[in-house]
LUMGU-988053 format. One record per residue (C-alpha): residue number from 1; residue in three letters; y, x, z. Coordinates in nm, 3 decimals, decimal comma, always signed. Layout:
NUM / ALA / Y / X / Z
...
This chain:
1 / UNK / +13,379 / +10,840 / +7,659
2 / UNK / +13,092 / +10,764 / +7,909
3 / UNK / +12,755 / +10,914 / +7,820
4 / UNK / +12,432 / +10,737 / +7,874
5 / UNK / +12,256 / +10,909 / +8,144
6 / UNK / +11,990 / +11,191 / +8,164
7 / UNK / +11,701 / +11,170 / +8,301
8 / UNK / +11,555 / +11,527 / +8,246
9 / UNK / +11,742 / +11,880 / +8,300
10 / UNK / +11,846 / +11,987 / +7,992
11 / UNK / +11,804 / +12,351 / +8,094
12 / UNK / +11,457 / +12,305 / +8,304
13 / UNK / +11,311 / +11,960 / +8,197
14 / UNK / +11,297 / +11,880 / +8,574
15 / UNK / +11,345 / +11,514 / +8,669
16 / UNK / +11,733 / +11,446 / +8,730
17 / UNK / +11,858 / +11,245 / +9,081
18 / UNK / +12,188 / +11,059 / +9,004
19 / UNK / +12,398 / +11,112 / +9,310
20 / UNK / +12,716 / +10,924 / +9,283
21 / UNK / +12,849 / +10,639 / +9,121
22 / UNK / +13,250 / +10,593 / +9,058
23 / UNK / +13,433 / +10,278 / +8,988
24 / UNK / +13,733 / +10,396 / +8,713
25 / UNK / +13,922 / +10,064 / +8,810
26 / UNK / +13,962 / +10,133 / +9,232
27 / UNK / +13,818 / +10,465 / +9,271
28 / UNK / +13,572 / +10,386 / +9,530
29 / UNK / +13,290 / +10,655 / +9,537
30 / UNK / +12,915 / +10,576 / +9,629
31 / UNK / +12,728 / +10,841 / +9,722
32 / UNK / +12,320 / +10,862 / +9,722
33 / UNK / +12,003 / +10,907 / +9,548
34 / UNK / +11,936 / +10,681 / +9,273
35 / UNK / +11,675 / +10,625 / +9,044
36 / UNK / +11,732 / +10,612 / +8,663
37 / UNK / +11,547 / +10,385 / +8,445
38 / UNK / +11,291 / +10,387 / +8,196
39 / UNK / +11,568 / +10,184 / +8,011
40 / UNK / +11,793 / +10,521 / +7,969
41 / UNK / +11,535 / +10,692 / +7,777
42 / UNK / +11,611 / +10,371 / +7,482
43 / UNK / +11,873 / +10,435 / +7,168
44 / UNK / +12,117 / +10,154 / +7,172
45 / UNK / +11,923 / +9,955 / +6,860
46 / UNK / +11,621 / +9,971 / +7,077
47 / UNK / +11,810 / +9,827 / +7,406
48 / UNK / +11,953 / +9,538 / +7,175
49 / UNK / +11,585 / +9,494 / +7,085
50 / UNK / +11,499 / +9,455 / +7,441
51 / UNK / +11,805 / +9,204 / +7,515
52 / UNK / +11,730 / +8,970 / +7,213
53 / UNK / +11,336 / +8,989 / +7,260
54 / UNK / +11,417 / +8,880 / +7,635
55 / UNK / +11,696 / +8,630 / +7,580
56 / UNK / +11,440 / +8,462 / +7,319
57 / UNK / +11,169 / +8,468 / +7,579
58 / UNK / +10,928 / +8,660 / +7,350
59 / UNK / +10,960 / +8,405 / +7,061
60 / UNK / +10,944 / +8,608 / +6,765
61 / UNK / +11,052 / +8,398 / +6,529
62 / UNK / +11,390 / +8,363 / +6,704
63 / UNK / +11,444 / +8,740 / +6,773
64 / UNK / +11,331 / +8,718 / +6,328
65 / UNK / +11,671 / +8,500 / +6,341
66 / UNK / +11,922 / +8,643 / +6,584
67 / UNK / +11,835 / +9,031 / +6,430
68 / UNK / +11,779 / +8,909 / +6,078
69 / UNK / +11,459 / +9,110 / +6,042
70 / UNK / +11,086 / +9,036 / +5,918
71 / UNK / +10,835 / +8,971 / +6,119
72 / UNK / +10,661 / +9,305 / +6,068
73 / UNK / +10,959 / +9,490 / +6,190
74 / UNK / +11,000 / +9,312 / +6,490
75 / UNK / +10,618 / +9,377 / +6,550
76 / UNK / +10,689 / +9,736 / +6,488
77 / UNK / +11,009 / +9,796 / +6,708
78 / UNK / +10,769 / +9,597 / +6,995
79 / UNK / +10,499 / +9,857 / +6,911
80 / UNK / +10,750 / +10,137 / +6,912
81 / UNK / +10,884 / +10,040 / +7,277
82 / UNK / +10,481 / +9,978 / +7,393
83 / UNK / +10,445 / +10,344 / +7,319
84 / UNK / +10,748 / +10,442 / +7,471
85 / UNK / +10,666 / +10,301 / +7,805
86 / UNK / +10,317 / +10,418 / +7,794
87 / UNK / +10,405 / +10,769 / +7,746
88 / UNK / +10,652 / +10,750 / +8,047
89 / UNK / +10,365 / +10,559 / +8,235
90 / UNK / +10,132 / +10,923 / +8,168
91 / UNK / +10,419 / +11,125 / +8,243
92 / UNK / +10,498 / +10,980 / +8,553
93 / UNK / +10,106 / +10,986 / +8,666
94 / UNK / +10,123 / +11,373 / +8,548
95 / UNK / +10,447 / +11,441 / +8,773
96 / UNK / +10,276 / +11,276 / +9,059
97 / UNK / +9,961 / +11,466 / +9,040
98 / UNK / +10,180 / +11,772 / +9,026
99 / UNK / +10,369 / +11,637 / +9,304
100 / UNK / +10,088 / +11,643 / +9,492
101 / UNK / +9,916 / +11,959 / +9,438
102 / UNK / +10,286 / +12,101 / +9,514
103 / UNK / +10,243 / +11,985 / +9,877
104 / UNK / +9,906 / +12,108 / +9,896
105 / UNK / +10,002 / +12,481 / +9,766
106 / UNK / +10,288 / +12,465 / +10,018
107 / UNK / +10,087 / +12,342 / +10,297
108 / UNK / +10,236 / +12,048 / +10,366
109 / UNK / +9,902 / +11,849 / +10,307
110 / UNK / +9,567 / +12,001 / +10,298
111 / UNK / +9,267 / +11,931 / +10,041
112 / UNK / +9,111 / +11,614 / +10,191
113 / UNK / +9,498 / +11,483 / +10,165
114 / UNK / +9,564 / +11,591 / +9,847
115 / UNK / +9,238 / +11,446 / +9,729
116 / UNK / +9,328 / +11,138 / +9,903
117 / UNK / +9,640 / +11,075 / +9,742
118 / UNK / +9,531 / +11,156 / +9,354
119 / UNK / +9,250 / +10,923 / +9,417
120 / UNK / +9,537 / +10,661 / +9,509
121 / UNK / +9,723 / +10,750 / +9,226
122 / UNK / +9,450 / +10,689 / +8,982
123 / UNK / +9,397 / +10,320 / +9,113
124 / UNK / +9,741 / +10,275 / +9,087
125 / UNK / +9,760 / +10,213 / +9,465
C-alpha cells in the first residue's frame, strides 16, 4: 500500500527532502530533490474538499450539492483549511528565520546579512 508522504522526521521533526520517485509500471528511477506540498499535510476528506471547492469554482452552493452538506459545514471545512495554511505560512517564516541565523552562527553570512535577509523575509520579498 503506498503511504501519503511525510513532510517532517518522525524522529527529529526536521523538514524531510523527497529524493526519488519510482514508476511501479517500467521501473524508471528519478533521482533529485523535491519539494513536498502543503497539500500532504491534508486527510483525504479534506483533499476531496479542496477538489470539489475547486472544480465548483468556489460556488458554495454547488460544493452544498456535490458533498451533500449544509452550508455551515462547508464554511467550516473552508475555515478549517484557512487555518491550516496559515499555520504552515508561520512555520515556514519561523524555519526561515532559523535558517538564517544558522548561517550567521556558522559564518557563512555575517550580521548586516543576516539582518538583511530577515528584513526580506518579513516583507515577503
Amino acid at each position: 500500500m503506498i503511504k501519503k508522504s511525510l513532510d517532517v522526521c518522525p524522529a527529529c521533526n526536521a523538514k524531510l527532502i523527497i529524493k526519488e520517485y519510482e514508476c511501479p509500471h517500467c521501473n524508471v528511477t528519478i533521482r533529485g530533490e523535491f519539494q513536498n506540498s502543503v497539500f500532504n499535510r491534508l486527510n483525504a476528506e479534506q483533499l476531496e474538499f479542496v477538489k470539489v471547492f475547486i472544480l465548483a469554482q468556489g460556488n458554495i452552493r454547488e460544493v452544498e450539492n456535490k458533498l451533500k452538506i449544509s452550508y455551515p459545514t462547508v464554511k467550516n471545512k473552508l475555515n478549517e483549511l484557512i487555518k491550516i495554511l496559515q499555520q504552515l505560512e508561520i512555520k515556514h517564516k519561523k524555519e526561515s528565520v532559523i535558517n538564517i541565523l544558522e548561517e550567521l552562527e556558522n559564518g557563512f553570512i555575517n550580521i548586516a546579512e543576516a539582518i538583511e535577509k530577515i528584513n526580506h523575509k518579513k516583507k515577503g520579498i
